[in-house]
C-alpha positions as CSV (number, residue, x, y, z in Angstrom):
1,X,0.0,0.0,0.0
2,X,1.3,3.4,-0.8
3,X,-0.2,7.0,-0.4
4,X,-1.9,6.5,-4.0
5,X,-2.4,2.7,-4.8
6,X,-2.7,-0.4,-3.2
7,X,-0.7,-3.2,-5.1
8,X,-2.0,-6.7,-4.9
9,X,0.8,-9.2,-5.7
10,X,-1.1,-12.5,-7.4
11,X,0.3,-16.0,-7.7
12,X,-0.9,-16.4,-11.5
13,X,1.8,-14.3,-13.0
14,X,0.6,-10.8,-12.4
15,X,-0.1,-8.0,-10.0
16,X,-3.2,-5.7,-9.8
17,X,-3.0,-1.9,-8.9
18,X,-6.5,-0.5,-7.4
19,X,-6.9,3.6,-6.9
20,X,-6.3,3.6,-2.6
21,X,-9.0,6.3,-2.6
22,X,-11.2,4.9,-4.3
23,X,-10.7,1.4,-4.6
24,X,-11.3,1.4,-9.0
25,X,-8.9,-1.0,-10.5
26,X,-6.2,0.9,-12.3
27,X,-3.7,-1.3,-14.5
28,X,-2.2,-4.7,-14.1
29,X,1.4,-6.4,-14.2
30,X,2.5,-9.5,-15.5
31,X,1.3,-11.2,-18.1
32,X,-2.5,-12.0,-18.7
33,X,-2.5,-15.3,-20.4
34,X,-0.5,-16.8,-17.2
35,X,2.0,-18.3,-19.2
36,X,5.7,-17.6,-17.7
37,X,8.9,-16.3,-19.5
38,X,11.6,-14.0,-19.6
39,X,10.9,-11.0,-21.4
40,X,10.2,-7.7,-20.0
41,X,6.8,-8.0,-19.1
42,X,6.5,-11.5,-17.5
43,X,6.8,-12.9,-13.7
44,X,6.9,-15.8,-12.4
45,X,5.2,-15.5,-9.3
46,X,4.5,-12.5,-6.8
47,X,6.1,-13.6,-3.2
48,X,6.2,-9.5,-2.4
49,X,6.7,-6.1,-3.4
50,X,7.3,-3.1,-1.4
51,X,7.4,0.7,-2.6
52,X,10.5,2.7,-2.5
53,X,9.9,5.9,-4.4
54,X,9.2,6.1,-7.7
55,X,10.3,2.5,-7.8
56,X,7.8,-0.8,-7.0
57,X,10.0,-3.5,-6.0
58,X,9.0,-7.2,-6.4
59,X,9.9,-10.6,-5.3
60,X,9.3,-12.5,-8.3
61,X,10.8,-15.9,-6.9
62,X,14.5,-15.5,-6.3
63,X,14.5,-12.5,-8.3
64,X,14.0,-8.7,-7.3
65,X,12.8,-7.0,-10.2
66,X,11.9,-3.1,-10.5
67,X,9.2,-1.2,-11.9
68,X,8.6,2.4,-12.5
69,X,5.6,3.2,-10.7
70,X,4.5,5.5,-13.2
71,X,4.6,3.3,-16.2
72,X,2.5,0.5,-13.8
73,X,-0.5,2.7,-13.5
74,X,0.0,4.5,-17.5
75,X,1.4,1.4,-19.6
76,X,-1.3,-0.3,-20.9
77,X,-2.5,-3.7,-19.0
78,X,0.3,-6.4,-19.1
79,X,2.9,-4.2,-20.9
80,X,4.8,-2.8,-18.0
81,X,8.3,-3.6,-18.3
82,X,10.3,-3.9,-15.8
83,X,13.1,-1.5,-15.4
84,X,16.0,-3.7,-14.0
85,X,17.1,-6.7,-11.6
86,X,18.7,-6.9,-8.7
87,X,21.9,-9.0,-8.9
88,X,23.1,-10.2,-4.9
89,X,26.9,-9.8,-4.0
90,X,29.3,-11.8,-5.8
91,X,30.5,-14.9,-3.4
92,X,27.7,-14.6,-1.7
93,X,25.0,-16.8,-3.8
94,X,24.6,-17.6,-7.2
95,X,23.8,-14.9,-9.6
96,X,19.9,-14.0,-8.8
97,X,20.0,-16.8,-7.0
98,X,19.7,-15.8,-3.1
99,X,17.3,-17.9,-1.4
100,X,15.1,-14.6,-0.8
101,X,12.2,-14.9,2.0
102,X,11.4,-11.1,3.5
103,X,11.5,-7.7,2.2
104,X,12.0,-4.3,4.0
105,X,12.4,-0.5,3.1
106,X,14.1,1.9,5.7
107,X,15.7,5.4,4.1
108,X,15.7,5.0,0.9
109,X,17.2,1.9,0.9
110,X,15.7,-2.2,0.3
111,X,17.0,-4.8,2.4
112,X,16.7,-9.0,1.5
113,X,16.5,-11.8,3.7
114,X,18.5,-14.6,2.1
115,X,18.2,-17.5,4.3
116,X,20.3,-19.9,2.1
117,X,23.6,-17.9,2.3
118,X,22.4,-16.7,6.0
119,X,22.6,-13.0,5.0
120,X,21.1,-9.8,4.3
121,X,21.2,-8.0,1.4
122,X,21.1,-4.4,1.2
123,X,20.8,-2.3,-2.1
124,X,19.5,1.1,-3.0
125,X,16.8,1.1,-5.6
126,X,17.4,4.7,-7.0
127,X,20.4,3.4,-8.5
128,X,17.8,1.6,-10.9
129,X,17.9,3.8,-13.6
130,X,15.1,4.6,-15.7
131,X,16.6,4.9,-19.3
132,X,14.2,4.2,-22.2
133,X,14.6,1.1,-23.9
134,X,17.2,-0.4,-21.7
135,X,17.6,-2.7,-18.3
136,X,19.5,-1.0,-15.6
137,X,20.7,-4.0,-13.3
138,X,22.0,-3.2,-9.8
139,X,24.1,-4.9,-7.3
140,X,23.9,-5.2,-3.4
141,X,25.1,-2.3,-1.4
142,X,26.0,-4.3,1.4
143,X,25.6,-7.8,2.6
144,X,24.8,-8.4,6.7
145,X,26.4,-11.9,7.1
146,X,24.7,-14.3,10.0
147,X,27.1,-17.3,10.5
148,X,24.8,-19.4,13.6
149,X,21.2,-17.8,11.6
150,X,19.1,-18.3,8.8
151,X,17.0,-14.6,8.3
152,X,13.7,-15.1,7.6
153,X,11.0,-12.3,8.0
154,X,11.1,-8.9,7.9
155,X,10.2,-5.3,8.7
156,X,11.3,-2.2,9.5
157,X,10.1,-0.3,12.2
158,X,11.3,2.4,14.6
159,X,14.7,2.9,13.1
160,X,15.2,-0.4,13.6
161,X,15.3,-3.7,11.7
162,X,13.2,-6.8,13.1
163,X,13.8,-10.0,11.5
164,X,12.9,-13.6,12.7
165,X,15.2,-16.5,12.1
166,X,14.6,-19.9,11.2
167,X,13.6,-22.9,13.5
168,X,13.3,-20.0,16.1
169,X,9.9,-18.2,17.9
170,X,12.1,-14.9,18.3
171,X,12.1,-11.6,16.4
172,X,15.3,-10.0,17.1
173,X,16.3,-6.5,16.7
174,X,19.0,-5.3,14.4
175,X,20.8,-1.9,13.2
176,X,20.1,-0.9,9.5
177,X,23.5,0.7,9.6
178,X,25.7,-2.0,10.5
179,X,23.6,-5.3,11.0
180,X,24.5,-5.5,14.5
181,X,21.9,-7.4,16.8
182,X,20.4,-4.7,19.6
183,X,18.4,-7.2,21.4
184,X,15.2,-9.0,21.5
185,X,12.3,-7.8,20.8
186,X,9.5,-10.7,21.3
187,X,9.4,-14.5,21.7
188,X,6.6,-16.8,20.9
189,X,7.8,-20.1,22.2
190,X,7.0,-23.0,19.8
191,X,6.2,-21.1,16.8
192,X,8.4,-20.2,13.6
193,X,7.9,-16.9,12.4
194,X,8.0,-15.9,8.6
195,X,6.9,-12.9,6.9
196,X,5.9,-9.9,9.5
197,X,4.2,-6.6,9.2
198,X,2.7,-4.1,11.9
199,X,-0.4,-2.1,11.4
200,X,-2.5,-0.4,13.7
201,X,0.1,-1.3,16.9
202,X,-0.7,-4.7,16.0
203,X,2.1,-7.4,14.3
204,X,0.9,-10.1,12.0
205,X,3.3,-12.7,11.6
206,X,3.0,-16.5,9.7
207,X,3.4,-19.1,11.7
208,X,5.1,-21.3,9.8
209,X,5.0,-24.9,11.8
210,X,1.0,-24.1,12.0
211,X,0.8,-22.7,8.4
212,X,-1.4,-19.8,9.9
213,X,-1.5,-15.7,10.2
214,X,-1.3,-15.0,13.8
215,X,-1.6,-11.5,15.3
216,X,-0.2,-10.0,18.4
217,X,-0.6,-6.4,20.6
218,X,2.5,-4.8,22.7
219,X,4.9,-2.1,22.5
């Protein structure tokens, strides 16, 4: 959700864009025959997106791709291009190959849980270009390396980073700046937590052992 639209990531290859005022469908992304590929307009599937800007960044399996925001809602249905990839650090994974699982955006900047090389990639989505005619690939930042942890959810919140780990109940804090843990911030004994977000001074989490959204109230 944005000031403007809401963005509703699909799992048959597309993603639909509705007016946030008042709810009237606006344009979609993807491809509307559901058929999969590797041109410009086609996805695979939509794990998540998050705004950053002018820039709508998506999960599209192990593969962040970025749209111009004002080509989504202009462009006519299913002939939004995307405008570049994000490639993660070299010696790190394999080449848009990070095992990707949350998303977050904190100044300006997106950051990647990649549980498989038990990291966190951080990149800066301005540096996706928007040249007619041409991809504008971009490369991580900075990469947050977790020897004893695999990251799995999300968020930003607070100046801070929470993230959940795998085969664990807690969401730790972290520094955006450095990666450093600052502590604990809640535990939920027997339960693994995925994806996370907070609305309303409520967090809704997946439980992953249960396979269910769970919600919870504190501070």
């Amino acid at each position: 959700v944005s000031d403007r639209y809401i963005f509703v990531g699909m799992y048959n290859s597309r993603i639909n864009i509705f007016d946030r005022r008042t709810l009237q469908f606006v344009n979609a992304i993807g491809r509307s025959d559901g058929k999969w590929g590797d041109d410009i307009y086609s996805m695979t599937h939509c794990y998540g997106l998050r705004e950053c800007g002018e820039r709508l960044m998506v999960r599209d399996k192990n593969t962040i791709r970025g749209y111009w925001i004002y080509e989504a809602v202009t462009e006519p249905a299913f002939r939004v291009p995307w405008i570049g990839k994000v490639k993660v650090s070299e010696g790190v994974g394999y080449d848009y190959q990070a095992r990707i699982h949350g998303m977050a955006e904190y100044d300006g900047r997106m950051y990647l849980t990649d549980w498989y090389n038990k990291s966190v990639q951080v990149f800066t989505p301005s540096k996706m270009e928007i040249v007619f005619g041409e991809e504008t690939h971009i490369t991580s930042d900075a990469v947050f390396k977790y020897d004893d942890i695999q990251p799995l959810g999300l968020l930003a919140y607070g100046g801070e980073l929470l993230m959940s780990v795998q085969k664990s109940g807690k969401i730790q804090r972290y520094d955006p700046e450095t990666g450093d843990l600052l502590g604990v911030l809640a535990e939920f004994p027997g339960k693994e937590i995925g994806r996370m977000e907070i609305a309303r001074g409520m967090l809704y989490y997946i439980d992953l052992k249960a396979g269910k959204l769970m919600k919870a109230k504190g501070e």
